[in-house]
C-alpha positions as CSV (number, residue, x, y, z in Angstrom):
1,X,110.4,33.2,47.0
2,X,107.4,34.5,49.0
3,X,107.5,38.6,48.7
4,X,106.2,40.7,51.6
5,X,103.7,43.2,51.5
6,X,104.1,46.9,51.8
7,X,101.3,48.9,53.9
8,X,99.0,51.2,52.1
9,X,101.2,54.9,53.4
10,X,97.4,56.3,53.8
11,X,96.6,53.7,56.4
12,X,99.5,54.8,58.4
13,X,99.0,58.2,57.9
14,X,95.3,57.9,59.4
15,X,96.5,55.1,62.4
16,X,99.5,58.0,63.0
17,X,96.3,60.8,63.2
18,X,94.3,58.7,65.3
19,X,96.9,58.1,67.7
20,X,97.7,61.8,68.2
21,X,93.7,62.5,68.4
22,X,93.8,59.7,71.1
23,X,96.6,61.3,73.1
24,X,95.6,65.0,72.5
25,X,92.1,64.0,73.8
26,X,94.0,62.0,77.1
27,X,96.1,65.4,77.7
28,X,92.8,67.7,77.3
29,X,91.1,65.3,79.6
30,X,93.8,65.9,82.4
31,X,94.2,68.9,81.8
32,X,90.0,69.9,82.3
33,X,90.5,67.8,85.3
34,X,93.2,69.5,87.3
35,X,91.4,72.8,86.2
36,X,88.4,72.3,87.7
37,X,90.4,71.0,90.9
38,X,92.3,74.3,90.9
39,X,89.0,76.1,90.6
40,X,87.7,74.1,93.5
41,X,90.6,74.5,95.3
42,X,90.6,78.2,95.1
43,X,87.1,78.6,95.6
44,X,86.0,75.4,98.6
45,X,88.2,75.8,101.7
46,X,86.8,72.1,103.1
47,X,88.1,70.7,99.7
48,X,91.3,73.0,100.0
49,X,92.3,71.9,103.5
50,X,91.7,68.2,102.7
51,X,93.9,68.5,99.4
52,X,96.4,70.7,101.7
53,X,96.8,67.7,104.7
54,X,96.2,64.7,102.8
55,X,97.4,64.9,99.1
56,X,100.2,68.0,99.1
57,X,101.1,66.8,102.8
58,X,101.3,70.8,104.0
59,X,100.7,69.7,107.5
60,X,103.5,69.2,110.2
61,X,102.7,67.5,113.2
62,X,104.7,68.1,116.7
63,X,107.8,65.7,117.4
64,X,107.8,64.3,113.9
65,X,110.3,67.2,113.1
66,X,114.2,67.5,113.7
67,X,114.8,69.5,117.0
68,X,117.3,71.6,118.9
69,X,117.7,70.5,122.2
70,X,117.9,73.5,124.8
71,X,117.9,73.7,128.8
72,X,114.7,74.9,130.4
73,X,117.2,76.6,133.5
74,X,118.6,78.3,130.7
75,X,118.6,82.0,129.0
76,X,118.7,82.3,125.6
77,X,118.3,84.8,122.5
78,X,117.4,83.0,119.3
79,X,117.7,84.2,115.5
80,X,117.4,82.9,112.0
81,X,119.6,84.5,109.0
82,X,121.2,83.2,106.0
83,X,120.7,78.7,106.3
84,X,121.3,78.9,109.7
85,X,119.3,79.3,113.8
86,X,121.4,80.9,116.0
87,X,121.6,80.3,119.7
88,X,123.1,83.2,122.0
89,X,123.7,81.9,125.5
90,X,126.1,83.3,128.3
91,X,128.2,85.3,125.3
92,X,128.7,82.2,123.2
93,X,126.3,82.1,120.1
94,X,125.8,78.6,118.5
95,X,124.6,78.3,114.7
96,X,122.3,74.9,113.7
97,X,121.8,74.0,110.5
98,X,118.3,73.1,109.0
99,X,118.9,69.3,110.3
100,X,119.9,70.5,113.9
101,X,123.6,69.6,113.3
102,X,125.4,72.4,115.2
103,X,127.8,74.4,112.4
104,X,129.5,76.8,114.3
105,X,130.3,78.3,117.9
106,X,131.7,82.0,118.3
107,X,132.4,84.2,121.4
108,X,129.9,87.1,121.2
109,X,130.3,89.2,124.2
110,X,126.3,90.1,124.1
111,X,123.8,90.1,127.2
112,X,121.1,92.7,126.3
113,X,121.2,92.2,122.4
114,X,119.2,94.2,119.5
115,X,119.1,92.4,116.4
116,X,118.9,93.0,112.9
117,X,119.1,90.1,109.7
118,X,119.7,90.2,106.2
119,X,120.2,87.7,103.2
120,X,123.4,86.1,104.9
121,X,124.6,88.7,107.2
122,X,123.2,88.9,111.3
123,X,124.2,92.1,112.5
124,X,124.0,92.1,117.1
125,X,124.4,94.5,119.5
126,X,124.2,95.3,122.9
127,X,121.2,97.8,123.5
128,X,122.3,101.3,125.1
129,X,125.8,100.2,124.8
130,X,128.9,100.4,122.7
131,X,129.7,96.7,121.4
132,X,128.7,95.7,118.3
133,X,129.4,92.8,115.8
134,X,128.6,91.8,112.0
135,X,128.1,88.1,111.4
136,X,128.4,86.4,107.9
137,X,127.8,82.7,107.6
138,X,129.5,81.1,110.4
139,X,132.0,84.1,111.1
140,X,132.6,87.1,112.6
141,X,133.0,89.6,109.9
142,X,133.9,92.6,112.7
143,X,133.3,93.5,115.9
144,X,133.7,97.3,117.1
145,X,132.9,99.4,120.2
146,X,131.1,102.6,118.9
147,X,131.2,106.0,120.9
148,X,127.7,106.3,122.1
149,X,125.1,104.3,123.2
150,X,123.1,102.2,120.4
151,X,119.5,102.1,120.5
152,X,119.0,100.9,117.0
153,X,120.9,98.7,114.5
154,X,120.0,98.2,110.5
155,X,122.1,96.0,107.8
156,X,121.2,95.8,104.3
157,X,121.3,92.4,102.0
158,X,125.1,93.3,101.2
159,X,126.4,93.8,104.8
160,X,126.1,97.9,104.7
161,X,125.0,98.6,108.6
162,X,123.5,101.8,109.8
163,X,123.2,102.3,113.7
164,X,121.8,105.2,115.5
165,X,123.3,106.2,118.4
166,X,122.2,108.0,121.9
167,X,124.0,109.5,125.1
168,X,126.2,111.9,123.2
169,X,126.2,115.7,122.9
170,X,123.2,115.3,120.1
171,X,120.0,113.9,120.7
172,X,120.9,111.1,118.2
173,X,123.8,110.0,115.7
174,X,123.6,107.7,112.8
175,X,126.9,106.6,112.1
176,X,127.3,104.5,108.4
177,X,129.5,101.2,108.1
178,X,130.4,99.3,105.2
179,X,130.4,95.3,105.1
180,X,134.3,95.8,106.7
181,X,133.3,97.8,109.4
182,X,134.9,100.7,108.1
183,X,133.0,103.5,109.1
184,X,131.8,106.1,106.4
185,X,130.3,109.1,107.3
186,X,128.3,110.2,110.7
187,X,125.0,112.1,110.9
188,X,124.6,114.2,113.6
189,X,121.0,115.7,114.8
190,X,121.0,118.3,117.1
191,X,117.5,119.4,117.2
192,X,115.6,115.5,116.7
193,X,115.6,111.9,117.5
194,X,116.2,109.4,114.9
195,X,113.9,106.9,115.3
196,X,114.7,104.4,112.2
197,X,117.0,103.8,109.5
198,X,118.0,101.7,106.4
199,X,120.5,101.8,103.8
200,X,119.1,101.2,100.0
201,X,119.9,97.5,98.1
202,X,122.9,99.1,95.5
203,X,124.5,100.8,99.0
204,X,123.9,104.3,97.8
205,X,121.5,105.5,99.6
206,X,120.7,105.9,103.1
207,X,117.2,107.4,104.6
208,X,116.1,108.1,108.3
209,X,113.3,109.1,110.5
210,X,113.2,112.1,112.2
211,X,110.9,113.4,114.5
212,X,111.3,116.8,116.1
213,X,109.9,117.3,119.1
214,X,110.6,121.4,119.4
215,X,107.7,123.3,120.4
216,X,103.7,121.9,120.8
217,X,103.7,119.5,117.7
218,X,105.8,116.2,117.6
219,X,106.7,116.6,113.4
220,X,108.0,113.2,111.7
221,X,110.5,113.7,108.3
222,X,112.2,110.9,106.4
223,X,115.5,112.0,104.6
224,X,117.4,110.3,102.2
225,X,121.1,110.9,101.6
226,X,123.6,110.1,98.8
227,X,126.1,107.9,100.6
228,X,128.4,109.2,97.9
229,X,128.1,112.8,98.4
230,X,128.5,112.6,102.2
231,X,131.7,110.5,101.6
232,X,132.7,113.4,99.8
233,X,132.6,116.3,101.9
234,X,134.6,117.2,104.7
235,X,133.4,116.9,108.5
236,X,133.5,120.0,108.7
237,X,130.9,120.5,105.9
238,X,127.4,120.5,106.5
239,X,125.4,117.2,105.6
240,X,122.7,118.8,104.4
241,X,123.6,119.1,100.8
242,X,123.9,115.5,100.5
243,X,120.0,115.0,101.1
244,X,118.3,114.1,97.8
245,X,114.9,114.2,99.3
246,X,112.8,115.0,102.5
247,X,109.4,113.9,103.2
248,X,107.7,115.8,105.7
249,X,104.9,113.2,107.5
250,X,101.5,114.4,108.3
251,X,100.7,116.0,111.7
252,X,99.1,113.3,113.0
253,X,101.4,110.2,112.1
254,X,104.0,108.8,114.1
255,X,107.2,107.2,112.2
256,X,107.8,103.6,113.6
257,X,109.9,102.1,110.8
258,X,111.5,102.2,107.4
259,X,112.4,99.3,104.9
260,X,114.5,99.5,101.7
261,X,112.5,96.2,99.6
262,X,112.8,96.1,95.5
263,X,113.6,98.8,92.8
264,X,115.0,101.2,96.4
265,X,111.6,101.7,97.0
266,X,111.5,102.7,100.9
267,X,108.6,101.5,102.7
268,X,107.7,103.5,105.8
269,X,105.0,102.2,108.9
270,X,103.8,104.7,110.1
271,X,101.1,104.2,113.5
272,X,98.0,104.9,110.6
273,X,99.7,104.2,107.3
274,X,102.2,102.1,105.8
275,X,103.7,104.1,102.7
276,X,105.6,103.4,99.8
277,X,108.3,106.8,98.8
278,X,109.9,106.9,95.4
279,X,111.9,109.9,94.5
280,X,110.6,112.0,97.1
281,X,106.7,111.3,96.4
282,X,105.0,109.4,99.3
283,X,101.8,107.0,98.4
284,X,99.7,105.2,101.2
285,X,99.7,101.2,100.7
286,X,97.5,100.5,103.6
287,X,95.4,102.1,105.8
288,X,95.8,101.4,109.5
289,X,93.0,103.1,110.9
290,X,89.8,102.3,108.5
291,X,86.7,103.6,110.0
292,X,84.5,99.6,110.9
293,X,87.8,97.6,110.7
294,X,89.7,96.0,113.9
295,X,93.7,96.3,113.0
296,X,95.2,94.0,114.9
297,X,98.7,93.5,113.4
298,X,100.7,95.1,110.4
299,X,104.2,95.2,109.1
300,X,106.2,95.4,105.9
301,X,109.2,93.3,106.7
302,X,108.9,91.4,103.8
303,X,110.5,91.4,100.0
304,X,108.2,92.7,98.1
305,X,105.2,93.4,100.4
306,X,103.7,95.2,103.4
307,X,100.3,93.8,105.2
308,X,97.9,93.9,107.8
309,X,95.6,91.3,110.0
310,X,91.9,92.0,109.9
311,X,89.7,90.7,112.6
312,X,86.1,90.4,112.8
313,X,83.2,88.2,115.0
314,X,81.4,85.7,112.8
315,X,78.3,84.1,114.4
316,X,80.3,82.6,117.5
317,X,83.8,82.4,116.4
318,X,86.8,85.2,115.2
319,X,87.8,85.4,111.7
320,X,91.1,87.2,110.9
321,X,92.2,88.4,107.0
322,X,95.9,88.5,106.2
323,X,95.6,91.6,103.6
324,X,99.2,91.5,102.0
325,X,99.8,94.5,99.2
326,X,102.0,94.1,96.7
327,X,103.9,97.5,97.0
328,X,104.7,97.6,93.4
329,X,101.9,96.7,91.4
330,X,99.3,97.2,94.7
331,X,97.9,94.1,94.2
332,X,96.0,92.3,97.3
333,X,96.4,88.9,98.0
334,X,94.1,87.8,100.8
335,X,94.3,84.7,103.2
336,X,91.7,84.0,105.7
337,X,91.4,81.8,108.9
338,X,89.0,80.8,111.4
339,X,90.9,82.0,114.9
340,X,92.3,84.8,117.0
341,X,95.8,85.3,115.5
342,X,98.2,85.7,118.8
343,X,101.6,86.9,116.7
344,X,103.4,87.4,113.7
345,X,106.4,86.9,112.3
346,X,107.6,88.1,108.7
347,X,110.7,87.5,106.6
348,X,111.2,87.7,102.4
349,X,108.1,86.1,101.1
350,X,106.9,84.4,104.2
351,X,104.2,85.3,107.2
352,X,104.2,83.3,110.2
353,X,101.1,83.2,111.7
354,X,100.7,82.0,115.5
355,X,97.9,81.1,116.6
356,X,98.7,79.6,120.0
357,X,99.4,75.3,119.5
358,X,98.5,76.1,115.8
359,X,101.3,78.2,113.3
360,X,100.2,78.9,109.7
361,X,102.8,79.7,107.3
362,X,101.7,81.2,104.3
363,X,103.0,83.0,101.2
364,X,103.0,86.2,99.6
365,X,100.6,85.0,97.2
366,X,98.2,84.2,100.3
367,X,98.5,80.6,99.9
368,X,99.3,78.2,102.7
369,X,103.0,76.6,102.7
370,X,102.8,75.0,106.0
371,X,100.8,73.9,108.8
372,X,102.0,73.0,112.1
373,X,100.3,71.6,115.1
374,X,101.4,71.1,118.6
375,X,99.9,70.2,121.9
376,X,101.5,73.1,123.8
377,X,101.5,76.5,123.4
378,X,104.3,78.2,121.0
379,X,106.2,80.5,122.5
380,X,108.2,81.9,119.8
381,X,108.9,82.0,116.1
382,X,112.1,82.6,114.2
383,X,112.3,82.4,110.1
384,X,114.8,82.6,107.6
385,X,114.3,82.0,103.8
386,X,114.4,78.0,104.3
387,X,113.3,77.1,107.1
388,X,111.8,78.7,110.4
389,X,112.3,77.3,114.1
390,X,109.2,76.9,116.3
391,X,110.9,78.0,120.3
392,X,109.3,76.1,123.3
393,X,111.2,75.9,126.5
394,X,113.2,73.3,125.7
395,X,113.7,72.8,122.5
396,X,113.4,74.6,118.9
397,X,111.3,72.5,116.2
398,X,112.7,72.8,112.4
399,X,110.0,73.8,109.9
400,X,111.4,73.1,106.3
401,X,109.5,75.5,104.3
């Protein structure tokens, strides 16, 4: 009987340890090398674009995308909410999905709209008139006609609409809806013109921007009110025990917009500031009119963020800086590119960046997510949280993003 022989257990031990040396050596290896490409990456923008077109494939290319077919002889009005572009045309507005696959068609008795978009709500109007409708998905949530003429419209992410009204015995009227279309509460202002509002993430809350133009000073205010407390008072009562704060705006700054993002802080653009107001205490984000520095665009439509474009001449050519703050922590990312920037278009975490045949979409971090080139000029852009929609004459190009 032949007898088999056993291994010595400290040779295996020691083939065991030098396998795991092998492989922990292999994985450090990898690991120093796709360090040192991140590091290059950050740091080489000729190594960064190449890794950007040719190995993470950010680039899009003209006609190699899926397309919505339109008719140049045509009008239209064109949106982005929720998973969907939207298509008004001769009252009938037509939803696409990201593939160009029509989804829906609704009667929307609209010529002259104003728009406002939200999560998964699109909330049209007709400008300086009564009609009004709240869109959710691919329906009509309602529709109402609303005494007064409406010269601005505002939903939040859970379908609560504020709209400020004109042409009635006050110089403006904010009237409150909830995601029914139930109407609940009215603020009238006799003595000012409201020039923005937005209603707060948990609904409880809505703030508005004043600006009184009694005697030789134009003075701005933003007001917040507890949506509660107003519900509860009579209309008889006065509103103004419901207001929780007031921030009165410096002489020389103009209100221009206001925008509930994260934690209800309110974000207000002003035409020298953008600032960030927190229980009544206002702080400056970004300064619009920096003594050397060419502002050429700023906003704060964005989740978590408010920005401006930088422009300055380098040797023969224009270099603009995307500053984007981080209105929470005031962190600054910063993204940079070699051209005149034309427009731009912002929505959650994304900024669209056109630059005439050439559209940069880049993140909050102030990385690029996509780049798309065309051999025309682009006309318009429209983004929602997926996918964005490049507009030409005749057609509207899907950007998956």
């Amino acid at each position: 009987m032949k007898i088999i022989g056993i291994n010595n257990p400290e040779e295996k031990i020691k083939e065991l340890n030098r396998k795991k040396i092998i492989i922990s050596i292999f994985i450090s290896i990898v690991f120093i090398i796709l360090l040192v490409m991140v590091c290059i990456y950050i740091g080489n923008k000729p190594f960064r674009d190449f890794m950007d077109k040719y190995v993470l494939m950010k680039n899009v290319v003209e006609n190699n995308v899926t397309s919505i077919e339109l008719k140049e002889s045509e009008s239209y009005s064109i949106y982005a909410y929720d998973k969907y572009i939207s298509v008004l045309n001769q009252n009938t507005l037509v939803g696409y999905n990201s593939s160009g696959k029509q989804e829906y068609e609704l009667e929307v008795e609209i010529t002259n709209p104003i728009v406002d978009t939200n999560n998964r709500f699109l909330l049209i109007a007709e400008k300086e008139k009564q009609r009004i409708y709240l869109i959710s998905g691919n329906n009509i949530v309602w529709k109402k006609d609303l005494e007064g003429n409406i010269s601005r419209v505002s939903v939040n992410k859970n379908g609560y609409v504020s709209v400020i009204l004109t042409g009635t015995t006050h110089k403006s009227v904010i009237q409150v809806l909830d995601a029914s279309g139930n109407t609940l509460f009215k603020t009238y202002l006799a003595n000012s013109i409201a020039m923005d509002s937005d209603i707060s993430y948990d609904n409880k809350y809505l703030s508005f921007a004043e600006i009184s133009t009694n005697g030789t000073m134009v003075q701005s205010m933003i007001k917040t009110i507890s949506i509660q407390k107003t519900q509860e008072k009579n209309a008889s009562e006065s509103i103004s025990d419901s207001i929780i704060y007031t921030v009165t705006s410096p002489n020389n700054s103009t209100v221009l917009n206001l925008k509930y993002q994260d934690n209800n802080k309110l974000i207000c653009m002003y035409d020298n500031s953008i600032t960030s107001i927190q229980e009544g205490k206002e702080e400056e984000l970004i300064n619009l009119e920096q003594a050397g520095q060419k502002i050429v665009f700023a906003d704060m439509e964005l989740s978590n963020f408010a920005f401006r474009i930088l422009e300055k001449n380098v040797l023969l050519s224009t270099e603009s800086s995307v500053e984007l703050v981080n209105t929470t922590s005031k962190k600054t990312n910063i993204y940079t590119v070699d051209s005149v920037i034309k427009e731009v278009y912002a929505y959650d975490d994304c900024i669209a960046l056109n630059l005439g045949s050439e559209v940069h979409f880049i993140g909050t971090n102030g990385w690029l997510q996509k780049k798309y080139n065309s051999s025309h000029e682009v006309r318009k852009i429209v983004m929602n949280s997926n996918f964005a929609g490049v507009i030409y004459r005749d057609r509207i190009e899907i950007i998956e993003l």
